[in-house]
LORO-700100 format. One record per residue (C-alpha): residue number from 1; residue in one letter; chain; z, x, y. Coordinates in pm, whole numbers. Example, Ala and Ser with C-alpha at 12.3 -4.5 7.8 and 13.67 -1.06 7.14 Angstrom:
2
ATOM  tormar  kolfi  guro       z       x       y
ATOM       1      A     A     780    1230    -450
ATOM       2      S     A     714    1367    -106
//
This chain:
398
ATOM  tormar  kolfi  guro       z       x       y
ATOM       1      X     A   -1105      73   -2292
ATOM       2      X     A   -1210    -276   -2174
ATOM       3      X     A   -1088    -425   -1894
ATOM       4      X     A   -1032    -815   -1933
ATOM       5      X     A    -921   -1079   -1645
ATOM       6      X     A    -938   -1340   -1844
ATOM       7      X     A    -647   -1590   -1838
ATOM       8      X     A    -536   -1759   -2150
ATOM       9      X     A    -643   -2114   -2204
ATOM      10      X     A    -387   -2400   -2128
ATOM      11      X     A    -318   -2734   -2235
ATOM      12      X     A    -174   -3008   -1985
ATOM      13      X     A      96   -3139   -2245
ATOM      14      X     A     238   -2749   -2291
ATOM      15      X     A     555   -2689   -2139
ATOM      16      X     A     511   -2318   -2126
ATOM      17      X     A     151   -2382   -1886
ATOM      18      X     A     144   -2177   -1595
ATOM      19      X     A     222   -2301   -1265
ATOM      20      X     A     -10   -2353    -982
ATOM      21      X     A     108   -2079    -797
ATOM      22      X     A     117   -1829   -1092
ATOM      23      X     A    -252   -1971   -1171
ATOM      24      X     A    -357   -1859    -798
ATOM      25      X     A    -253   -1482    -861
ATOM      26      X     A    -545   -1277    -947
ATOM      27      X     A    -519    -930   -1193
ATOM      28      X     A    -461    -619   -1001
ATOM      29      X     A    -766    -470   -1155
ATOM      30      X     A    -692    -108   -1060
ATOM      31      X     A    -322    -149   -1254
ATOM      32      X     A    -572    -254   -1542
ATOM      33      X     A    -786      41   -1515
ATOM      34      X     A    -467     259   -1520
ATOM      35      X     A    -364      65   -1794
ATOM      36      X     A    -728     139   -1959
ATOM      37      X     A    -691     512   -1881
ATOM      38      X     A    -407     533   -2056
ATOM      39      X     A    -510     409   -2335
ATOM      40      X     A    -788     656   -2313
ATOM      41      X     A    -533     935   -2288
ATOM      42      X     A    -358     837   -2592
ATOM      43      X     A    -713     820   -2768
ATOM      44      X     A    -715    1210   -2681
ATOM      45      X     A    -939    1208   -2354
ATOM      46      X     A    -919    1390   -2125
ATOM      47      X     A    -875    1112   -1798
ATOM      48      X     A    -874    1218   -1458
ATOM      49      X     A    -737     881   -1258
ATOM      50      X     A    -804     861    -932
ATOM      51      X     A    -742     450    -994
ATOM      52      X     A    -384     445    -855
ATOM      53      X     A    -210     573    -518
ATOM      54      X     A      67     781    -694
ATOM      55      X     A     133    1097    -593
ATOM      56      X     A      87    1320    -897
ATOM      57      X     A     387    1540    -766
ATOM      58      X     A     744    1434    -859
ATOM      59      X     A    1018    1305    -607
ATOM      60      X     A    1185    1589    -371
ATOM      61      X     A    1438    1884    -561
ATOM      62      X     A    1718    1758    -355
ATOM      63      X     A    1632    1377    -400
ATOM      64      X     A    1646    1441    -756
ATOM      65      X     A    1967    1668    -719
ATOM      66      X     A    2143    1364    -595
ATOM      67      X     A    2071    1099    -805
ATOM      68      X     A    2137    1315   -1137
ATOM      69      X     A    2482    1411    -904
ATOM      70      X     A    2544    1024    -877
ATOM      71      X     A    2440     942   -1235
ATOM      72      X     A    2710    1214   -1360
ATOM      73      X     A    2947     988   -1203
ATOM      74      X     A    2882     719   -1451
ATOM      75      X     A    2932     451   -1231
ATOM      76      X     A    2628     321   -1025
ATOM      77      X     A    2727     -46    -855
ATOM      78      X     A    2565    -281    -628
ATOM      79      X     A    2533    -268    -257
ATOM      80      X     A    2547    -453      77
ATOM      81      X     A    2220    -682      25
ATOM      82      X     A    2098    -468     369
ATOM      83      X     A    2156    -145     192
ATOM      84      X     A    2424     202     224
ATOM      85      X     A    2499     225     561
ATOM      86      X     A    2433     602     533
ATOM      87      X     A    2061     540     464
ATOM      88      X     A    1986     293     738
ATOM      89      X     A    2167     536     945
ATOM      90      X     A    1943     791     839
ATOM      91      X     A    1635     570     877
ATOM      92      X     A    1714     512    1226
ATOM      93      X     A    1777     868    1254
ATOM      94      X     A    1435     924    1110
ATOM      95      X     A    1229     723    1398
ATOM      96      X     A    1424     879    1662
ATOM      97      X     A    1339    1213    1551
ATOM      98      X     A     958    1156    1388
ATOM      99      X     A     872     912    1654
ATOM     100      X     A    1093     961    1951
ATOM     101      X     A    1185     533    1906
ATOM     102      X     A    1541     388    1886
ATOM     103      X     A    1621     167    1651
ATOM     104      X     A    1977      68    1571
ATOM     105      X     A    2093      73    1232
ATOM     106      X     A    2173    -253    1189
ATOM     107      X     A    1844    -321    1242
ATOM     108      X     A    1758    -148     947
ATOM     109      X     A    1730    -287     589
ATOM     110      X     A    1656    -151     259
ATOM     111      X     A    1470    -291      57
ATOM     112      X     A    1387    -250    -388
ATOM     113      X     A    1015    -101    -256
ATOM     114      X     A     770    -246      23
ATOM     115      X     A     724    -514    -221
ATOM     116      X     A     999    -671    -159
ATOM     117      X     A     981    -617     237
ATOM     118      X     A     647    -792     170
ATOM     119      X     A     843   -1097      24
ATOM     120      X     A    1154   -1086     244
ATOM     121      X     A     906   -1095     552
ATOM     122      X     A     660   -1346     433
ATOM     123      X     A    1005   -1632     353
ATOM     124      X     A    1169   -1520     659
ATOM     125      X     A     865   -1583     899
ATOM     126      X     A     646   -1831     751
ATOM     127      X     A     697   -2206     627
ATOM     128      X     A     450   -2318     337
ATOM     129      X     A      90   -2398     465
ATOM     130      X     A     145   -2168     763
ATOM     131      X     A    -186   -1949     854
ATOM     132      X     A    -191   -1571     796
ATOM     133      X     A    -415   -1336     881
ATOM     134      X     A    -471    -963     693
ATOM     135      X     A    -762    -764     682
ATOM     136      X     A   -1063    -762     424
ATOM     137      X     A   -1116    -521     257
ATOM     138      X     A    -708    -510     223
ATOM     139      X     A    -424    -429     -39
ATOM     140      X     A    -485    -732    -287
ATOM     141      X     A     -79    -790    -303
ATOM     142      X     A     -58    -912      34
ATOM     143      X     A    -319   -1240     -35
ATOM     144      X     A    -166   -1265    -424
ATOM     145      X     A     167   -1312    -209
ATOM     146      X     A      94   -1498      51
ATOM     147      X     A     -77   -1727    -202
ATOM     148      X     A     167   -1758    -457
ATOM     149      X     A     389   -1911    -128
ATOM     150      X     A     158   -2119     -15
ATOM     151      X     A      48   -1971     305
ATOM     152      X     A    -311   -2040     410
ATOM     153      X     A    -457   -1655     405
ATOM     154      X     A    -722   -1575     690
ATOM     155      X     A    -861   -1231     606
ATOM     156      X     A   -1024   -1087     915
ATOM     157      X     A   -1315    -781     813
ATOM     158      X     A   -1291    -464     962
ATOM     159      X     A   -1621    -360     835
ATOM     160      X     A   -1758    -272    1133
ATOM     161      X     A   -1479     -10    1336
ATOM     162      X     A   -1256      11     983
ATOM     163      X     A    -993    -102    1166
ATOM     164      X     A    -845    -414    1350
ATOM     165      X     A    -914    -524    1687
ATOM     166      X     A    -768    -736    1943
ATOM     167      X     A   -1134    -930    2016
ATOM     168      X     A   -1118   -1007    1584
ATOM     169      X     A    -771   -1131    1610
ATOM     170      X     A    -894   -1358    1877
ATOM     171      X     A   -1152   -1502    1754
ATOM     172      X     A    -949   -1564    1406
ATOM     173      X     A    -702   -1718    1613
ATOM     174      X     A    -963   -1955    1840
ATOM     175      X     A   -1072   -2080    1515
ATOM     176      X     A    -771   -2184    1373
ATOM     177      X     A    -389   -2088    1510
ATOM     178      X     A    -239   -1794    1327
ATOM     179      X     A     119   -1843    1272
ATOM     180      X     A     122   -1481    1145
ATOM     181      X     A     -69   -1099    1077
ATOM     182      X     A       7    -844     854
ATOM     183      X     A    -239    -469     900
ATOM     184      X     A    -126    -113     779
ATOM     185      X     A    -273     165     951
ATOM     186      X     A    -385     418     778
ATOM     187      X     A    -496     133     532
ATOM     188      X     A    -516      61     202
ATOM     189      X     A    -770      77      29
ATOM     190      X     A   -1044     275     287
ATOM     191      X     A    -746     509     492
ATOM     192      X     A    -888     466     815
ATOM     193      X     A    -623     442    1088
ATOM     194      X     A    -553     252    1395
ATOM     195      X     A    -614     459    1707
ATOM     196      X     A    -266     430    1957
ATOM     197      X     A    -461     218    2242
ATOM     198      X     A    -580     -17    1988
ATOM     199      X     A    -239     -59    1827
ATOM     200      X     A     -47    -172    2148
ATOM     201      X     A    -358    -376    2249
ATOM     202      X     A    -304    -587    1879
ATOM     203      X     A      82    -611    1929
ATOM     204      X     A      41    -726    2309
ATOM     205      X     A    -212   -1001    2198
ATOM     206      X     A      -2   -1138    1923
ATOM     207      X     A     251   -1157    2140
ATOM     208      X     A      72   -1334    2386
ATOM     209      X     A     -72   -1580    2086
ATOM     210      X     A     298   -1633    1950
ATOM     211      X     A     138   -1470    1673
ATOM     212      X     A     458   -1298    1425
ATOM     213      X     A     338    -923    1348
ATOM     214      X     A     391    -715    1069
ATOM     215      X     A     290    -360    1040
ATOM     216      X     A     288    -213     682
ATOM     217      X     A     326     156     790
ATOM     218      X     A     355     321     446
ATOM     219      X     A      97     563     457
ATOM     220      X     A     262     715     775
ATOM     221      X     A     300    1099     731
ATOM     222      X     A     -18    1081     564
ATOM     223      X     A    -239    1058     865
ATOM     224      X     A    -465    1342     944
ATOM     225      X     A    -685    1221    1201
ATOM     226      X     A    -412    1159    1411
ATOM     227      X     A     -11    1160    1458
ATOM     228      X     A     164     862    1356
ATOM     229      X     A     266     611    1592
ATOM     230      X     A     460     315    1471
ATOM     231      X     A     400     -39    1625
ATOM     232      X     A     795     -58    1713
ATOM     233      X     A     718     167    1988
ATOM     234      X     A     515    -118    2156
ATOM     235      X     A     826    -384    2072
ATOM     236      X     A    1118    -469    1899
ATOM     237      X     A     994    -798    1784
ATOM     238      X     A     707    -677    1528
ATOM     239      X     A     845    -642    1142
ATOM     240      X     A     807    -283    1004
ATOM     241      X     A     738    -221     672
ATOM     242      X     A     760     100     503
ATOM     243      X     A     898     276     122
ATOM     244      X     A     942     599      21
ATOM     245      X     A     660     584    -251
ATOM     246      X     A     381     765     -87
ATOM     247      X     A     427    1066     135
ATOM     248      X     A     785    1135     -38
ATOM     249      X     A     674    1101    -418
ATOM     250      X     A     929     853    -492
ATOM     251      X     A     750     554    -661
ATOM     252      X     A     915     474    -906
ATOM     253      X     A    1249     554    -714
ATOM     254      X     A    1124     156    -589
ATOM     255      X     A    1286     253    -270
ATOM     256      X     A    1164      69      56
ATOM     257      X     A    1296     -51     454
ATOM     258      X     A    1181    -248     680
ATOM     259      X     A    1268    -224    1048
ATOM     260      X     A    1341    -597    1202
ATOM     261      X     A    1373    -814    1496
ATOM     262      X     A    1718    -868    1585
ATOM     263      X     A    1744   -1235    1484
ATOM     264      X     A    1574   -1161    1174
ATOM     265      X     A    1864    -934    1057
ATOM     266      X     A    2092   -1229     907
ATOM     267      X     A    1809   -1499     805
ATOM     268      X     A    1621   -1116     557
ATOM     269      X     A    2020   -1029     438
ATOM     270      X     A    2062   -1417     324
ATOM     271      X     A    1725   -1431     145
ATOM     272      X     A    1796   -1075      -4
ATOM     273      X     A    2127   -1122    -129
ATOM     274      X     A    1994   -1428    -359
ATOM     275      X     A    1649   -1248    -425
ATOM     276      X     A    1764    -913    -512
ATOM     277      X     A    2113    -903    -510
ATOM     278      X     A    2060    -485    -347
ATOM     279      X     A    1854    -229    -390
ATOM     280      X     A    1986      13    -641
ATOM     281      X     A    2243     239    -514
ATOM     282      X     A    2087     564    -705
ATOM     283      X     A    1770     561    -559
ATOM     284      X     A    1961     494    -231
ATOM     285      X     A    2149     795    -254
ATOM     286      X     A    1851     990    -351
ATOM     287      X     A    1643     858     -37
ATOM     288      X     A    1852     983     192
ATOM     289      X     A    1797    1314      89
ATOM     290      X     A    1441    1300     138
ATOM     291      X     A    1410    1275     535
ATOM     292      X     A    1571    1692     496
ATOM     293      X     A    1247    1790     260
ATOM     294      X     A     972    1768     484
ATOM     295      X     A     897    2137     416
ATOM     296      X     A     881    2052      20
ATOM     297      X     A     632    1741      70
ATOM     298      X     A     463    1931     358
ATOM     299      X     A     269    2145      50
ATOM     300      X     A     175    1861     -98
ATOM     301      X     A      42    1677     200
ATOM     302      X     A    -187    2028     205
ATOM     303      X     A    -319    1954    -106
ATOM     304      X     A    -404    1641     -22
ATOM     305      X     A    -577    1767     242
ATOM     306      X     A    -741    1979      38
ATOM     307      X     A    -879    1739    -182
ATOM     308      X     A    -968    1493      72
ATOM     309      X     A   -1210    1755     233
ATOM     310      X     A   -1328    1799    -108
ATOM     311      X     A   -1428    1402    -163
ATOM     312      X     A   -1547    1388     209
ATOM     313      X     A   -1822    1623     116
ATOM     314      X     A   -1903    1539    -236
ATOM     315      X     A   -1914    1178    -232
ATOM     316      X     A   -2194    1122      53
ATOM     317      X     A   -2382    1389    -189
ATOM     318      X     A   -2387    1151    -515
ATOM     319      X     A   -2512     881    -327
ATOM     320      X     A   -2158     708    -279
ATOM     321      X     A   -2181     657     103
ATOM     322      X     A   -1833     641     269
ATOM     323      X     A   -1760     255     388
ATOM     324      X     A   -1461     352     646
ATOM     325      X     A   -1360     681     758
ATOM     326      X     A   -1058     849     559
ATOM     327      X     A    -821     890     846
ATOM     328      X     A    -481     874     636
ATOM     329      X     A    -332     791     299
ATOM     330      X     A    -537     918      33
ATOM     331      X     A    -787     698     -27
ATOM     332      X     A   -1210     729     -30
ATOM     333      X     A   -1351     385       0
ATOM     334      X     A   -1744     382    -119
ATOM     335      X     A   -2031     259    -119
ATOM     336      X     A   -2207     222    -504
ATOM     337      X     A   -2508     -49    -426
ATOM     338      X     A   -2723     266    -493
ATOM     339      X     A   -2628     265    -820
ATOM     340      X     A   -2436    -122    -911
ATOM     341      X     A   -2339    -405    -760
ATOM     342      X     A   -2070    -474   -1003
ATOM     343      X     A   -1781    -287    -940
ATOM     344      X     A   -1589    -381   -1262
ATOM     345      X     A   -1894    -281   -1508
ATOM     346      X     A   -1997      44   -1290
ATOM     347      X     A   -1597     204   -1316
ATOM     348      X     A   -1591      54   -1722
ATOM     349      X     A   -1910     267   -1725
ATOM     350      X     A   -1804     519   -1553
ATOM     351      X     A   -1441     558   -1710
ATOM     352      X     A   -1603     552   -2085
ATOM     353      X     A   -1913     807   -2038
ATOM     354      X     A   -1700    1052   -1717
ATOM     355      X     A   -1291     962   -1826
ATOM     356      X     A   -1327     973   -1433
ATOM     357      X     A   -1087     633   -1337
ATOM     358      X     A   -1146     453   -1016
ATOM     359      X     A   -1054     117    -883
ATOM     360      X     A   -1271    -167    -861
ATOM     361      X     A   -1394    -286    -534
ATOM     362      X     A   -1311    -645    -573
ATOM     363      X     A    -932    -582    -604
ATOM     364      X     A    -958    -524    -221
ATOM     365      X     A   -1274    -759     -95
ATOM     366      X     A   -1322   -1045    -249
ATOM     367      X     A   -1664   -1098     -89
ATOM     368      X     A   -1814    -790     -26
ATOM     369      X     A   -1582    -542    -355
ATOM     370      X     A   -1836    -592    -607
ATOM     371      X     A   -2065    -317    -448
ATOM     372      X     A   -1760     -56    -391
ATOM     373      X     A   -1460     191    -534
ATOM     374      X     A   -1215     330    -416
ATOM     375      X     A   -1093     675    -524
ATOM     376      X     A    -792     822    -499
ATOM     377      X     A    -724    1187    -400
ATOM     378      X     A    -322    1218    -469
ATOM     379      X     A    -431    1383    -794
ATOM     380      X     A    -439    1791    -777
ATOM     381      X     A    -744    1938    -567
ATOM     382      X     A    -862    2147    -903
ATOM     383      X     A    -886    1809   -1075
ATOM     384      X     A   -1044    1591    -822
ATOM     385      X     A   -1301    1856    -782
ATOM     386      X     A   -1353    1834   -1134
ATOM     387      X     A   -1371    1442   -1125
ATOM     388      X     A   -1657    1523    -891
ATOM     389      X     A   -1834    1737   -1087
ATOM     390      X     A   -1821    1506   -1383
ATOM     391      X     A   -2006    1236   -1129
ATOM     392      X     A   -2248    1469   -1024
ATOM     393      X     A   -2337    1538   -1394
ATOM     394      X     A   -2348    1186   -1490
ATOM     395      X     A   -2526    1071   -1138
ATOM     396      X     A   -2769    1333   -1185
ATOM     397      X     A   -2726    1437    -825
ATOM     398      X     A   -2831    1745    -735
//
């Protein structure tokens, strides 16, 4: 069950040698310890991963419904680049009714997960050696990305308030322009959230810095601290990012949108129709259906409730301090200097002796990861409770 980052070794003369850019991109360590507790599983033991954020519930009854409807009719084709008109219709729909905002359809594109959004935005916005900031600890993709296009990644820490502020964007900024920022809220990997005030105060400074924003807002609906409020209420000129994968149980559906800037319409469907031709048209169909089964995912969300209470109490207890508060998502992020300060060993350790998976630290800090996890609590409250008891046996916490 070990997990390896090596890279292979490489020879100048090959012709297969890996390019610069695929050189920069670092392993996605907690897809490796998924990987490793899989392996587990298939060796007979009983795993309880709380590595990955996947819900552990499947996709909606009437999502389903209508993509086994449209695969019955044996014909599933490509679509406009920007997606069915019918879901960015119902998109728009969506943040009229969830957040009271009005955003056109055509303003609305779909996109093959928030991956891609992640992509589309980055070669829309930014020219190579531009400066963009995210936040530290942050969702590893976004640096790998921004990397791999040769962007010049500042990574701002929110250690101290778990969140972003206007004063940190500053100072990143007075230190060397930003030409860009990308922040989710709640975040990825600790799940504290933005609070409203602070929000507008970030989207009125970038603006004021000619700074372009993008707000990943997957994790909305999965924020229990507070109700979501999504940064295109402060202005139509911040990129929105969101996917059906989280609080709708559709990830492998890869199913995303992003909201845009008017002008930015054209410049994402060009790039889109060369990069990814569409988004497929089944998982379309099916995510339309999902905005009508908020009573369905509403039970989960309770669970996850449930089993976030459960981690909020239990963790402190083992000596795994909280390092941000767990507004949203479903996410713990801890502290384990008590017990390692290497991340990677501690959850090989811990995964072997417990078959309790977590992800490493360093996936989402670079600096400061080796001396924290980050659990997940998507899995079903009776077996995160029993992930916890596990720990406690194996901590010998009382």
């Amino acid at each position: 069950m070990s997990i390896s980052s090596a890279r292979p070794p490489q020879s100048p003369t090959d012709p297969l040698r890996l390019s610069q850019r695929a050189s920069l991109v670092e392993p996605f360590h907690a897809m490796d310890v998924f990987a490793a507790a899989g392996r587990a599983r298939q060796a007979g033991v009983d795993v309880i991963s709380l590595a990955v954020g996947q819900p552990a519930d499947p996709a909606p009854t009437a999502v389903r419904e209508a993509a086994m409807a449209k695969a019955a009719e044996g014909r599933v084709s490509y679509t406009n680049a920007l997606g069915l008109d019918m879901l960015r219709q119902a998109i728009a729909d969506h943040y009229r009714d969830f957040y009271g905002v009005t955003i056109p359809a055509s303003r609305v594109a779909v996109t093959s997960g928030s991956s891609a959004g992640f992509n589309l935005a980055f070669l829309a916005l930014f020219d190579h050696g531009d400066r963009v900031a995210i936040t530290r600890p942050g969702y590893p993709a976004y640096r790998n990305i921004l990397a791999v296009l040769g962007l010049e990644v500042e990574e701002i820490s929110t250690a101290e308030t778990g969140y972003l502020t206007a004063d940190s964007l500053r100072e990143a900024h007075a230190r060397k322009p930003l030409k860009g920022l990308l922040f989710a809220s709640p975040a990825n990997p600790t799940g504290a959230s933005m609070p409203d005030d602070a929000l507008q105060e970030i989207v009125e400074v970038a603006a004021e810095l000619g700074i372009a924003l993008i707000s990943d807002e997957i994790y909305h609906r999965l924020n229990y601290s507070r109700p979501d409020v999504t940064a295109a209420a402060f202005s139509d000129d911040v990129v929105i990012i969101n996917s059906f994968s989280k609080y709708y149980c559709m990830t492998g559906w890869r199913i995303g949108w992003m909201i845009l800037p008017e002008r930015l319409v054209r410049p994402v469907e060009r790039l889109a129709q060369s990069l990814y031709i569409s988004a497929s048209e089944i998982s379309q169909i099916a995510a339309a259906q999902a905005f009508h089964c908020s009573e369905e995912l509403d039970v989960i969300r309770l669970r996850y409730q449930q089993s976030r209470e459960l981690m909020m109490d239990a963790l402190p207890r083992l000596g795994l301090p909280l390092l941000a508060p767990m507004d949203g998502a479903f996410y713990a992020y801890c502290d384990i200097s008590a017990y390692s300060e290497d991340s990677q060993a501690f959850a090989r350790t811990m995964l072997d002796e417990t078959g309790v998976a977590a992800s490493t630290g360093i996936d989402f800090d670079p600096i400061e990861g080796h001396k924290s996890l980050r659990f997940s609590y998507c899995e079903k409250p009776e077996r995160v409770a029993e992930a916890m008891e596990r720990l406690k046996d194996w901590l010998n916490a009382g």
